[in-house]
BADO-641066 format. One line per 5 residues: number of its first residue (from 0); their letters; for each residue x, y, z of C-alpha. Coordinates in Angstrom, 3 decimals. Layout:
NUM> a> X,Y,Z  ...
***
This chain:
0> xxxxx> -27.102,13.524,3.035  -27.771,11.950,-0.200  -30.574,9.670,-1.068  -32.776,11.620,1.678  -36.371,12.415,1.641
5> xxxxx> -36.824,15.685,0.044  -37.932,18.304,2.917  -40.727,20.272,2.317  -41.030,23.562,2.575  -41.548,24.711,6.004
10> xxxxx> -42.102,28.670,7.665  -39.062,29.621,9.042  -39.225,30.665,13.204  -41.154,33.868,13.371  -38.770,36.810,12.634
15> xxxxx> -38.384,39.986,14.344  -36.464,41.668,10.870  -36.349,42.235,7.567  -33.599,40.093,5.749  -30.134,41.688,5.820
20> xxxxx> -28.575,39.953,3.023  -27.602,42.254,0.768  -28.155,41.422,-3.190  -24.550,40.517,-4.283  -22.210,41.304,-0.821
25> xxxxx> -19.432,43.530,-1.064  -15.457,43.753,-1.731  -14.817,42.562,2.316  -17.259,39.581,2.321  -16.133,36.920,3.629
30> xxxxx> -13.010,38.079,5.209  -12.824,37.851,8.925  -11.990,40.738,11.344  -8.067,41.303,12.552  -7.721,39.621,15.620
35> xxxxx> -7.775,44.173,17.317  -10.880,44.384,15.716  -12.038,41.330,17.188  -11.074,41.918,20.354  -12.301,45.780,20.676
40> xxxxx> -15.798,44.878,18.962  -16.173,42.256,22.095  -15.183,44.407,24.745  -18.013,47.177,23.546  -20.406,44.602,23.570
45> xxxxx> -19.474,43.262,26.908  -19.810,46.787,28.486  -23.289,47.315,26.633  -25.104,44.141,26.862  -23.510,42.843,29.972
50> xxxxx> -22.664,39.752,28.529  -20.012,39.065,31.400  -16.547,37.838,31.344  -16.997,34.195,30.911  -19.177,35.013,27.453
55> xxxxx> -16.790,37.670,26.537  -14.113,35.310,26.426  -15.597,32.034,24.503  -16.735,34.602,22.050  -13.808,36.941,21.088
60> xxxxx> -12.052,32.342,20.085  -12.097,32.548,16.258  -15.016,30.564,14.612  -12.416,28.717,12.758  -8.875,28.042,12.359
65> xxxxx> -8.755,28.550,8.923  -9.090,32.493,7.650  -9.690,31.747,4.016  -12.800,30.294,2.544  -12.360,26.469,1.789
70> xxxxx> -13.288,23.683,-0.474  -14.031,20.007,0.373  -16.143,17.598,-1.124  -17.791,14.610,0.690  -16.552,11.197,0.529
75> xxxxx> -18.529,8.122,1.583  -16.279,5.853,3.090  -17.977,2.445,3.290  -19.288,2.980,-0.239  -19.098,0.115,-3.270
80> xxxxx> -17.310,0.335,-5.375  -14.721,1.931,-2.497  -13.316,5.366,-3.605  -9.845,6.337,-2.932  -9.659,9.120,-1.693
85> xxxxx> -5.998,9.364,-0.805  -5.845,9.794,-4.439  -6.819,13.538,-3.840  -3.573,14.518,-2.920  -2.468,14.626,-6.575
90> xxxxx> -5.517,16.958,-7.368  -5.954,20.744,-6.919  -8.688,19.494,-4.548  -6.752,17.699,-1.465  -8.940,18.146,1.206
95> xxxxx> -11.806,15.923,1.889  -15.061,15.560,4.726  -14.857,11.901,5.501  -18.445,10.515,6.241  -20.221,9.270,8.426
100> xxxxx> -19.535,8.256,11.877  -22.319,7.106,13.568  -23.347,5.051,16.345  -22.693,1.635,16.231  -26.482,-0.510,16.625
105> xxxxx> -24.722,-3.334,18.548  -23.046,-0.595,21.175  -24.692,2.403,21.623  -21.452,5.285,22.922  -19.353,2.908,20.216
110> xxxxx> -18.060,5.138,17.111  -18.290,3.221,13.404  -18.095,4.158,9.996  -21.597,3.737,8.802  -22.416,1.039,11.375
115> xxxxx> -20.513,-1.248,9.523  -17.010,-0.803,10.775  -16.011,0.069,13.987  -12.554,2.590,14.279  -10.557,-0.405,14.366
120> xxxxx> -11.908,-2.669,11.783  -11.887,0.317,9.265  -7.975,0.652,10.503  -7.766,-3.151,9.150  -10.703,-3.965,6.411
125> xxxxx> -10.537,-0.355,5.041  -6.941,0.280,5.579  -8.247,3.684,6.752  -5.868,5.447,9.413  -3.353,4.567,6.402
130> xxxxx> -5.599,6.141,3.195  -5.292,9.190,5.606  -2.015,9.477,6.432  -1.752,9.185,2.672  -3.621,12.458,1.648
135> xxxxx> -1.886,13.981,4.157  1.759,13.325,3.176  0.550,15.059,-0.583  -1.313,18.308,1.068  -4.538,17.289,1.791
140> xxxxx> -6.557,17.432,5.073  -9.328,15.496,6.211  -12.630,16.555,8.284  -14.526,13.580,9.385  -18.015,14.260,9.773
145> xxxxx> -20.637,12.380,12.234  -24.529,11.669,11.243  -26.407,11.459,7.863  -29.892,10.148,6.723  -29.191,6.567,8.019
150> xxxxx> -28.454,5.318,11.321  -28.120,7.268,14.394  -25.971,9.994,15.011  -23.799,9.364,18.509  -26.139,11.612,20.540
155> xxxxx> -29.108,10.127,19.484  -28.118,6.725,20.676  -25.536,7.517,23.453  -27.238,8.945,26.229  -24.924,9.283,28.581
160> xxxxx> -22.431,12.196,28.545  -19.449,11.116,29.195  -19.298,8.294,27.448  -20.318,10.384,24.240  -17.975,13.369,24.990
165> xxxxx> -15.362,10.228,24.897  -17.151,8.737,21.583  -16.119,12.164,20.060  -13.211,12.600,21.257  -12.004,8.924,20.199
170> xxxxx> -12.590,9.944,16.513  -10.929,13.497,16.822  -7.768,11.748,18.744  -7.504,9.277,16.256  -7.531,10.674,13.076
175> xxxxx> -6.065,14.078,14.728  -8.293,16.171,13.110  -8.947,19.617,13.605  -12.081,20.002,12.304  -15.504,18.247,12.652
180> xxxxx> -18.757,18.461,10.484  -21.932,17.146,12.466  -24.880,16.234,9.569  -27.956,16.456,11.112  -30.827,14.734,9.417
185> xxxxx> -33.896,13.082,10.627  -33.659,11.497,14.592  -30.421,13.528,14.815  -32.235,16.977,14.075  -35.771,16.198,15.681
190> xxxxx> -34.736,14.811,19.127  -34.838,17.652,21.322  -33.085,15.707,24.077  -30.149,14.697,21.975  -29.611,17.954,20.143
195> xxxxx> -29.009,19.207,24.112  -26.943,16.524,24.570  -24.688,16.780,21.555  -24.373,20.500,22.257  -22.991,20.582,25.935
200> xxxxx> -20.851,17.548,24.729  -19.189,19.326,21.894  -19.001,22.104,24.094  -17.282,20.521,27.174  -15.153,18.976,24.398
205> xxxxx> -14.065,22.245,22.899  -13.202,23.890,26.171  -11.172,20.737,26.635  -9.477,20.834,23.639  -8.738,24.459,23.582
210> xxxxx> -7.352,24.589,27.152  -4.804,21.853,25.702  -3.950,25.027,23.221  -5.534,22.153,20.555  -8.197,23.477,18.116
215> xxxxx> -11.647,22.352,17.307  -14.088,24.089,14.382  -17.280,22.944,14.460  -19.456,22.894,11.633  -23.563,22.321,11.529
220> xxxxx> -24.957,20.343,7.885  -28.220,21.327,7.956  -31.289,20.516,5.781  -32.668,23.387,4.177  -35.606,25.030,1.141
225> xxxxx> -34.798,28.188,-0.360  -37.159,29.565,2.684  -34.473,28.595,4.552  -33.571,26.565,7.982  -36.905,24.906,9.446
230> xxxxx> -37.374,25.512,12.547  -35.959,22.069,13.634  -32.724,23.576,11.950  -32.503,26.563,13.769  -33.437,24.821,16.898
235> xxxxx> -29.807,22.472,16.230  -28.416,26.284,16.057  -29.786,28.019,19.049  -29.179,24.707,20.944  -25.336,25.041,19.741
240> xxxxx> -24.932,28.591,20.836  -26.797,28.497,24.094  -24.033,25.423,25.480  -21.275,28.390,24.019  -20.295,26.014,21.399
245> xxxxx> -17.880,28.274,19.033  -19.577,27.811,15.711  -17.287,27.918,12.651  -20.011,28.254,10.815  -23.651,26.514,9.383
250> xxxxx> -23.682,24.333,5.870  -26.670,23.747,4.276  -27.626,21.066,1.785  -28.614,23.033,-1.184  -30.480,19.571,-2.417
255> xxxxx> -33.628,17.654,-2.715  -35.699,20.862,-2.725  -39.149,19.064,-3.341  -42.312,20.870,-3.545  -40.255,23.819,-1.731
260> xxxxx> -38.702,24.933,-5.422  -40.957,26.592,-7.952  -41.084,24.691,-10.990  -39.003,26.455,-13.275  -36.349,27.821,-10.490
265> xxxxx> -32.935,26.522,-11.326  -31.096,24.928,-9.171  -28.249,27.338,-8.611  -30.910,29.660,-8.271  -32.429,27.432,-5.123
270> xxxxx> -29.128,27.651,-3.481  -28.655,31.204,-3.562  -32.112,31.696,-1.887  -32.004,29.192,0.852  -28.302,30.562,1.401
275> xxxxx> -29.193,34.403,2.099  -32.514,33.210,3.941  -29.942,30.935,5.842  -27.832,33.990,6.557  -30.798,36.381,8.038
280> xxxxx> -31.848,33.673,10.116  -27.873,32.849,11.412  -27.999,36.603,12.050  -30.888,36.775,14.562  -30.509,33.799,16.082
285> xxxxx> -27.006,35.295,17.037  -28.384,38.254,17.946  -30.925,36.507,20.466  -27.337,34.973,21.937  -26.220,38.474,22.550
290> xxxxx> -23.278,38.139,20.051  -24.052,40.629,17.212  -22.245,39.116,14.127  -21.343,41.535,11.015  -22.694,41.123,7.498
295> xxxxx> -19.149,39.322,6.092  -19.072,37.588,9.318  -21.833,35.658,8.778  -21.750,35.402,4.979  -18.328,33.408,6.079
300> xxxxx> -19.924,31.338,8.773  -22.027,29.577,5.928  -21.312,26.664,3.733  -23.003,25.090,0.882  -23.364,21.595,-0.383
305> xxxxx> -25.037,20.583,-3.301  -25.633,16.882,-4.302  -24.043,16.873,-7.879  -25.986,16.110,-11.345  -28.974,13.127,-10.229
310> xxxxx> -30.643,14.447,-7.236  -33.211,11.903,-5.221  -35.776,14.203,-6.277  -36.103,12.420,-10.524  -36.745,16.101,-11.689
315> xxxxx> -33.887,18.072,-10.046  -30.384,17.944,-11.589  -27.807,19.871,-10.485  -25.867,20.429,-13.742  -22.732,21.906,-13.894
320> xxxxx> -23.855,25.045,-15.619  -25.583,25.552,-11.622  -22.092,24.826,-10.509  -20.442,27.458,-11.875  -23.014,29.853,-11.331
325> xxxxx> -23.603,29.120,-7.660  -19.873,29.242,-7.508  -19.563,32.820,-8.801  -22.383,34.075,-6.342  -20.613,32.449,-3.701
330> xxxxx> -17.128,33.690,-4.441  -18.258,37.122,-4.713  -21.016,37.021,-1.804  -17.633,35.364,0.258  -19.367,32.608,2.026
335> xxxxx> -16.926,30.221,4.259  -17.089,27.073,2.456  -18.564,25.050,-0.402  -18.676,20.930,-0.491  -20.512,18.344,-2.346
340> xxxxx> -22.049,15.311,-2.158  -20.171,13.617,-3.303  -16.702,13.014,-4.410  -17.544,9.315,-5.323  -20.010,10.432,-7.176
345> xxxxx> -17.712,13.466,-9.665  -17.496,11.536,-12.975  -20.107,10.676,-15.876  -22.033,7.343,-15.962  -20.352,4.315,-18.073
350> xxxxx> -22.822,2.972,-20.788  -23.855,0.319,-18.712  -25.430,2.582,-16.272  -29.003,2.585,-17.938  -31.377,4.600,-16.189
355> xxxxx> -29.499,7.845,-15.298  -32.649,9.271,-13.626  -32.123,6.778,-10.626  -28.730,7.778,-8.443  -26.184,6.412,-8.571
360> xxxxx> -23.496,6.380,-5.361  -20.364,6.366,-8.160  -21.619,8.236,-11.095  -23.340,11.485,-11.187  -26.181,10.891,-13.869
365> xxxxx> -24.969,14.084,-16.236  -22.640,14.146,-18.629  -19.363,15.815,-17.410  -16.877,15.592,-20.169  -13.881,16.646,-18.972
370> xxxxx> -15.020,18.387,-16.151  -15.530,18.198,-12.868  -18.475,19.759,-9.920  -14.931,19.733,-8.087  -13.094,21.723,-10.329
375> xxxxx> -16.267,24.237,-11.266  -16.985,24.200,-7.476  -14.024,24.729,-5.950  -12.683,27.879,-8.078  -11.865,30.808,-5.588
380> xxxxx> -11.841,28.695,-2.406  -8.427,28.742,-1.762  -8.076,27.838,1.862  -8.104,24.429,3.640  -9.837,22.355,6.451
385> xxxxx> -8.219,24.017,9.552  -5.230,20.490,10.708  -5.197,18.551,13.232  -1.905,18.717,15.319  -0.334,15.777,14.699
390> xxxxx> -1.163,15.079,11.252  1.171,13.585,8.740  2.398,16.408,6.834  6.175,15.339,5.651  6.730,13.062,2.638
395> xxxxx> 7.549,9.640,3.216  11.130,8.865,3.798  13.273,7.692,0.678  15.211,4.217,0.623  18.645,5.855,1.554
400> xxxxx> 17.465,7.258,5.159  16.753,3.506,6.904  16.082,0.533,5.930  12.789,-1.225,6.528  12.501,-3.132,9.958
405> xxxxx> 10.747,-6.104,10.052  9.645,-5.384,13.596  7.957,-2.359,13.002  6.368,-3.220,9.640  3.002,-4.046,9.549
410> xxxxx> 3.406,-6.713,6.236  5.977,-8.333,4.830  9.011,-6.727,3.345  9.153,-6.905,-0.316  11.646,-9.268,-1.436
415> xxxxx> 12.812,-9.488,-5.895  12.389,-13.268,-4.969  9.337,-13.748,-3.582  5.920,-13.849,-5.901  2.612,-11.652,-4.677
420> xxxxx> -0.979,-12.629,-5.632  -3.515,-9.844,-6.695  -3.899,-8.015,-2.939  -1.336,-8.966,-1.369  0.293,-5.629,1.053
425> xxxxx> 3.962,-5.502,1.106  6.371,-2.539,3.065  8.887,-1.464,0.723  10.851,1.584,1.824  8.770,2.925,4.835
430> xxxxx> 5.456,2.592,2.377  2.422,-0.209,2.267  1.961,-1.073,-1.175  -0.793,-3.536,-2.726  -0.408,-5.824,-5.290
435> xxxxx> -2.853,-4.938,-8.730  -2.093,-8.464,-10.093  -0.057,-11.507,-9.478  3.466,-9.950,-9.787  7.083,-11.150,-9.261
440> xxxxx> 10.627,-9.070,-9.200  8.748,-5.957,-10.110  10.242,-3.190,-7.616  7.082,-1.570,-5.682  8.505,2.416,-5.976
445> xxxxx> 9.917,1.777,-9.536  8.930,5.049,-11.168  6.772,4.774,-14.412  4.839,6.816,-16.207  1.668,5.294,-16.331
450> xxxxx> 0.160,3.698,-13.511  -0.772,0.861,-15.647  3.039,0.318,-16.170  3.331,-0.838,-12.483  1.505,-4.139,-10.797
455> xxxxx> 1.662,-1.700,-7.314  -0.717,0.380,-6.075  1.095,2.974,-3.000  -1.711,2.420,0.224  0.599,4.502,2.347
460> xxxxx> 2.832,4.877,5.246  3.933,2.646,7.717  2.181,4.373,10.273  3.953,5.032,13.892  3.947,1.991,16.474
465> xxxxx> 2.554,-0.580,13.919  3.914,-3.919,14.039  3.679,-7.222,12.532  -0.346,-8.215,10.868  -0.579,-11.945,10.359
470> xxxxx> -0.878,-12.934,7.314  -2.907,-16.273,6.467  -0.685,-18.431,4.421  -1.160,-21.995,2.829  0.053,-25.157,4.512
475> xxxxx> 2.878,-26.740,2.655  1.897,-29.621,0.345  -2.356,-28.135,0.522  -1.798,-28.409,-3.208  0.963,-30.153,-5.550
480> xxxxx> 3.669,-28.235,-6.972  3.544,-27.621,-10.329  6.014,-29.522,-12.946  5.715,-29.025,-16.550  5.626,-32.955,-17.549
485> xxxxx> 2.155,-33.474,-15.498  -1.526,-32.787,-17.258  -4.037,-30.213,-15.349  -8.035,-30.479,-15.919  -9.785,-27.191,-15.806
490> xxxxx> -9.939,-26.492,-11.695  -6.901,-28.475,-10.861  -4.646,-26.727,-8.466  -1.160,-26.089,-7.529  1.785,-24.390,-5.983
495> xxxxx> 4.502,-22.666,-7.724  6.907,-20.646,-5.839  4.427,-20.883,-3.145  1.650,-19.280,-4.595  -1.530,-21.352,-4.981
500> xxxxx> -2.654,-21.009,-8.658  -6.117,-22.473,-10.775  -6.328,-24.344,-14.181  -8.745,-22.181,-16.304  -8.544,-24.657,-18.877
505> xxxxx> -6.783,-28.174,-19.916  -2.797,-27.765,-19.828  0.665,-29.494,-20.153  3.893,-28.058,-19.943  2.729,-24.193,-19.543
510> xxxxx> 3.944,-22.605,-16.490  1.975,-20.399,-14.434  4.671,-17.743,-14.090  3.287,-16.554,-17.391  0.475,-15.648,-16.069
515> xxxxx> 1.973,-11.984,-15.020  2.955,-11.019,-18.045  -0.317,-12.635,-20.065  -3.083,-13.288,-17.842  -5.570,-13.708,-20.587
520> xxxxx> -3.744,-16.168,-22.527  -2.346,-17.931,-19.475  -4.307,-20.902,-18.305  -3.294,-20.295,-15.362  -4.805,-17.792,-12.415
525> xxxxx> -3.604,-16.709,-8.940  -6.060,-17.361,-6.180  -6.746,-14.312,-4.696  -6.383,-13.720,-0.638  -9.742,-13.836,-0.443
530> xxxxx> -9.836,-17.147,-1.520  -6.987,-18.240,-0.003  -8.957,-17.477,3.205  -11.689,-19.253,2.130  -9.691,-22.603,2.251
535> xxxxx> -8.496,-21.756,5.288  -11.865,-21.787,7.034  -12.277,-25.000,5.302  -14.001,-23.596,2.331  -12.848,-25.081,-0.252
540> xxx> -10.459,-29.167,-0.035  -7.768,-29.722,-2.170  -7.729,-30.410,-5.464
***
C-alpha cells in the first residue's frame, strides 16, 4: 500500500449472477444480525445444505468483535520523519492500523517492522510497545497489520507452519491486539503456496485463540479497479474461507486505479464501483463456501482505503471533496470500515515541498486547510478496532498513589537537580518523558498550556516488568569543566553540571546554563545523545 504499481484492470472470476448491490443500500445496512437471528439462520442452513456440525459452528463466531462500523487510518511506523501516533489519543480519531510487519530478510519465520526493526529493537530504537500503551491509556486501539508492496509478507518467506503460526502469534501476544489486517500485494497475493499457507495458519491460530475465549478479527487489504477483486484477489478470499478462517471482513485499496479508471471518473466515484463490484463478488464466493451471507452482511464485511490527495498514479488525486462524498455513500450503503493511507501523510505540503505531483510519505500534495481526510473520512464511523485483552486502558497513575522505583524504571528518575540534554528519557511519576531541549529544574508533568511552554515531551508508561536501560554516560574529566575566567575557540568543549556542551563561537565568561533559556543567543550547545555515543565508540577525542 502506497507507492505501488498501479494494477490494471483485470476480468473478474467468471460469475454465475447478476450483481446484487443495490444502488444506495437501505435503512439496516450495515448492521449485523442479533446473535437469535444468527444462530436460527445457521441452523436452517445446516439442515438444507448439510454443511455439518463442525461448519455450523465456526460459522454462526461473529465476523468481528466490534458491531459498529469503524474508522482507522494507516500509520507507517518506520517512516522519516517518524509520526507519533500516540498523539491520536487526543483526536476524535484514536484508533490506528500500525504497518507493516513483515518478514525479516536476515531470518525468514522472524517478525520486523518493515525489515528494519525486529519486535525488540522497535521496543528500544522506536520506543514502540511504549507509543502504544500510550494511545491506549487516551482511548485509542491499535490493529497492526502484516505485508505491503515491499518486502515479504511472513508466509511468503516462512515456510514452515509452525514456526509462522508462532511468527503471528508473537506480534498478536505482544502488542495484545485483537485485531489483525493482512495487506496483500505483489509475492504475498500471487504465491499460491503461501496464500495456503497463511490461511491454515491464521486459521489454526484463530481456533487457538478462540478456545482461550481470546478474540481474533481478521481482515483481507486487497488490491482492487472499479471492476473489482482480480482474480488473484479473490483467490486470497476463497483460500481464507476454505481453511474456515472467520473473515471480519475484505478492504480494498480504492487507489492507483491506472488505465482501469475512465478518464474523467472521479475518484470517489472509482471507489464506489470497485466497492459494490467487491461486494457481488464477496457474495458468491461465500455462497460457493456454502455460507449464504445477507445484503447488510456483506456491505459490513467491506472496508475501504483510499491513499489521500497525491496518488502514485501523477494524474489521480484523491481530494477531499472525494472524501466526503465516498464517505456519505459509505455511511448510508453501511459498509464495515473505512481507513487511509495514510495518517503520516493527513496535512498540506510546507512551501519547501516543490513538486506536489511526486508523493510525499508526510504531506499529502493538496491543500487541506483546516481539514482533515481523517476528519471528512471518519464522519459516521463510530465504532472501534475490536481490543486486545490485556491492553492498557486505565490512565496513568498520579504522583500521590506511589512513588517511582528505581528498580522498576526503565530510565532515570527525574531529579530538580540534575540537567537533561535534548533526548534524554527520564520516569517521572510512573511516565517516560523525553527531553525537547537541554532543560534543567523544569518539572516533566508541570501542566501548561501550550506544549511549547514545556521542554518535555510524555513517551508513555512505564510499562509492566521493565527495569533498568543503560544509559551511556561520559567519563569524568573526557572534557574540562567549564569556569567563567577561561577563553573557548569555536569547537572547544566542556562539562558543566555534567553535561558535555560545544563552543558555537569565541567566548569568555558566558555560561552555558543559558543556553536553555536562549539557545540562539547562547554560544553554547548541548551535545546531543547521539553524539555523546559517538565519542563513546571513539568517534570523536577530546577537545
Amino acid at each position: 500500500m502506497g507507492r505501488k504499481q498501479s494494477p490494471k484492470a483485470q476480468a473478474p472470476d467468471a460469475q454465475s449472477r447478476d450483481a446484487q448491490a443495490p444502488a444506495g443500500g437501505n435503512a439496516d445496512s450495515g448492521r449485523r444480525l442479533s446473535p437469535l437471528r444468527v444462530i436460527g439462520a445457521a441452523l436452517v442452513a445446516a439442515v438444507v445444505v448439510s454443511v455439518g456440525v463442525v461448519g455450523f459452528q465456526w460459522w454462526t463466531a461473529k465476523a468481528a468483535v466490534e458491531a459498529q462500523p469503524w474508522f482507522a487510518s494507516y500509520v507507517d511506523v518506520t517512516a522519516t520523519p517518524r509520526f507519533a501516533f500516540e498523539n491520536l489519543g487526543t483526536t476524535k480519531n484514536k484508533d490506528a492500523v500500525l504497518s507493516f510487519i513483515v518478514a525479516d530478510s536476515a531470518s525468514a519465520c522472524t517478525p520486523s517492522w518493515g525489515n528494519a526493526y525486529t519486535l525488540d529493537e522497535a521496543r528500544g530504537s522506536l520506543d514502540l510497545d511504549r507509543r502504544i500503551a500510550r494511545l491506549q491509556q487516551q482511548g485509542g486501539t491499535v490493529a497492526v497489520s502484516f505485508g505491503g508492496q515491499l518486502n515479504d509478507e511472513l508466509a511468503v518467506a516462512c515456510t514452515d507452519p509452525e514456526k509462522l503460526k508462532a511468527a503471528y502469534a508473537s506480534v498478536v501476544d505482544r502488542y495484545k491486539i485483537g485485531t489483525i489486517d493482512l495487506d496483500l500485494e505483489g509475492a504475498g497475493l500471487a504465491d499460491a503456496d503461501a496464500n495456503a499457507r497463511r490461511a491454515s495458519t491464521i486459521a489454526a491460530l484463530q481456533k487457538e485463540r478462540r478456545a482461550e475465549g481470546k478474540s481474533l478479527a481478521v481482515w483481507l487489504t486487497l488490491p482492487v479497479s472499479p471492476t473489482g477483486l482480480t482474480s488473484q484477489g479473490t483467490d486470497a478470499v476463497a483460500a481464507m474461507l476454505k481453511a474456515k478462517v472467520d473473515i471480519a471482513g475484505v478492504n480494498v485499496m480504492t487507489m492507483d486505479f491506472g488505465d482501469a479508471k475512465a478518464a474523467k471518473q472521479s475518484m470517489s466515484d472509482a471507489a464506489q464501483d470497485a466497492l459494490t463490484a467487491t461486494k457481488r463478488q464477496l457474495g458468491i464466493l461465500y455462497d460457493r463456501a456454502k455460507l449464504h451471507q445477507s445484503d447488510p452482511s456483506l456491505w459490513s464485511k467491506l472496508g475501504a482505503t483510499p491513499m489521500i490527495g497525491q496518488n502514485d498514479v501523477e494524474k489521480e488525486v484523491f481530494s477531499l471533496a472525494d472524501a466526503k462524498a465516498l464517505n456519505a455513500w459509505a455511511v448510508s450503503t453501511g459498509i464495515g470500515r473505512m481507513s487511509m493511507w495514510s495518517a503520516n501523510r493527513d496535512k498540506t505540503c510546507g512551501s519547501n515541498y516543490v513538486d506536489t505531483t511526486v508523493v510525499s510519505d508526510a504531506c499529502s500534495g493538496v491543500k487541506q486547510g483546516k481539514q482533515t481526510f481523517a476528519g471528512v473520512l471518519s464522519a459516521g464511523f463510530a465504532g472501534h478496532i475490536s481490543l486486545g485483552e490485556s491492553a492498557v486502558t486505565t490512565p496513568e497513575p498520579t504522583s500521590t498513589v506511589t512513588k517511582d522505583d528505581p528498580a522498576s524504571s526503565p530510565y532515570a528518575i527525574w531529579t530538580t537537580t540534575n540537567s537533561y540534554l535534548k533526548g534524554t528519557k527520564v520516569v517521572w511519576h510512573h511516565n517516560v518523558y523525553v527531553a525537547k531541549w537541554w532543560t534543567k529544574g523544569d518539572v516533566p508533568d508541570d501542566p501548561v498550556l501550550n506544549a511549547w511552554e514545556t521542554p518535555w515531551d510524555l513517551v508513555g508508561p512505564v510499562l509492566p516488568g521493565e527495569t533498568p536501560i543503560p544509559q551511556p554516560t561520559l567519563p569524568a574529566g573526557t572534557y574540562p569543566e567549564w569556569t567563567g575566567t577561561a577563553q573557548f575557540d569555536k569547537g572547544a568543549r566542556v562539562l558543566f553540571d555534567g553535561v558535555p556542551f560545544e563552543a558555537k563561537w569565541w567566548t569568555q565568561g558566558d555560561s552555558p546554563e543559558a543556553a536553555s533559556a536562549n539557545p540562539d543567543a547562547s554560544p553554547w550547545a548541548p551535545l546531543t545523545q547521539d553524539e555523546i555515543n559517538t565519542i563513546l565508540s571513539g568517534g570523536t577525542a577530546a577537545q
